[in-house]
C-alpha positions, 0 to 999 in steps of 0.5 A: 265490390259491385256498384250497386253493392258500393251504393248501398253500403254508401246510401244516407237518408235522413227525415224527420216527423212533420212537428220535427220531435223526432228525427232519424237517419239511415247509414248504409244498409243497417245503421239506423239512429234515431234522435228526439227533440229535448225532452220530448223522449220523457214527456210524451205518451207511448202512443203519441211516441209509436205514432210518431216513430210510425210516421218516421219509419215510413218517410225513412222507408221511402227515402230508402227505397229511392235510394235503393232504385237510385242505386240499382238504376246505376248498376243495370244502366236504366231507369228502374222506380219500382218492383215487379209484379208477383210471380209466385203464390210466395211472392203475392202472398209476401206482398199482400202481408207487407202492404196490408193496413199497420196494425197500428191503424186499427183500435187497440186491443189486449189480443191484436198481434201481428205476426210476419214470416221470413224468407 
């Protein structure tokens, strides 16, 4: 395998809520574990518990994206912090999905979904 594949079957990335009720950390590319404060999982709301799990995911995905460049620096030899621009209407399309407000930032509602296209 490649250095770059090497890194990111070996990344580890760990964070937790900022009230620290919920906790979780990334393994390799796919193992993702989540672990929760005792008795938190049967107390707390569904709200309260996607807000959280929300806030996670963001400071998981984070980490993981500086790993990602960490590890893509290493295998191209030079600093790389970030994606390039768009260069194809697929590509600024894809962007603008993925960087668009969460739609649990807005009101909730019986007919709000969100929807996403592979590639």
């Amino acid at each position: 395998m490649g250095v770059l594949a090497d890194r990111l079957d070996s990344m580890h990335v760990r964070a937790a809520t900022p009230d620290g009720t919920i906790s979780g950390r990334l393994n390799g590319r796919t193992d993702v574990v989540l672990s929760f404060a005792s008795g938190y999982y049967d107390k707390c709301s569904e709200r309260d518990l996607e807000r959280r799990l929300a806030a996670l995911a963001s400071l998981l995905w984070a980490g993981r994206m500086r790993a990602f460049y960490a590890a893509l620096s290493e295998a191209y030899e030079q600093t790389i912090t970030g994606e390039g621009r768009p260069i194809s209407p697929r590509d600024v399309e894809y962007a603008e999905l993925r960087d668009a407000p969460s739609t649990t930032d807005l009101p909730r509602s019986r007919d709000a979904r969100r929807s996403s296209r592979g590639t």
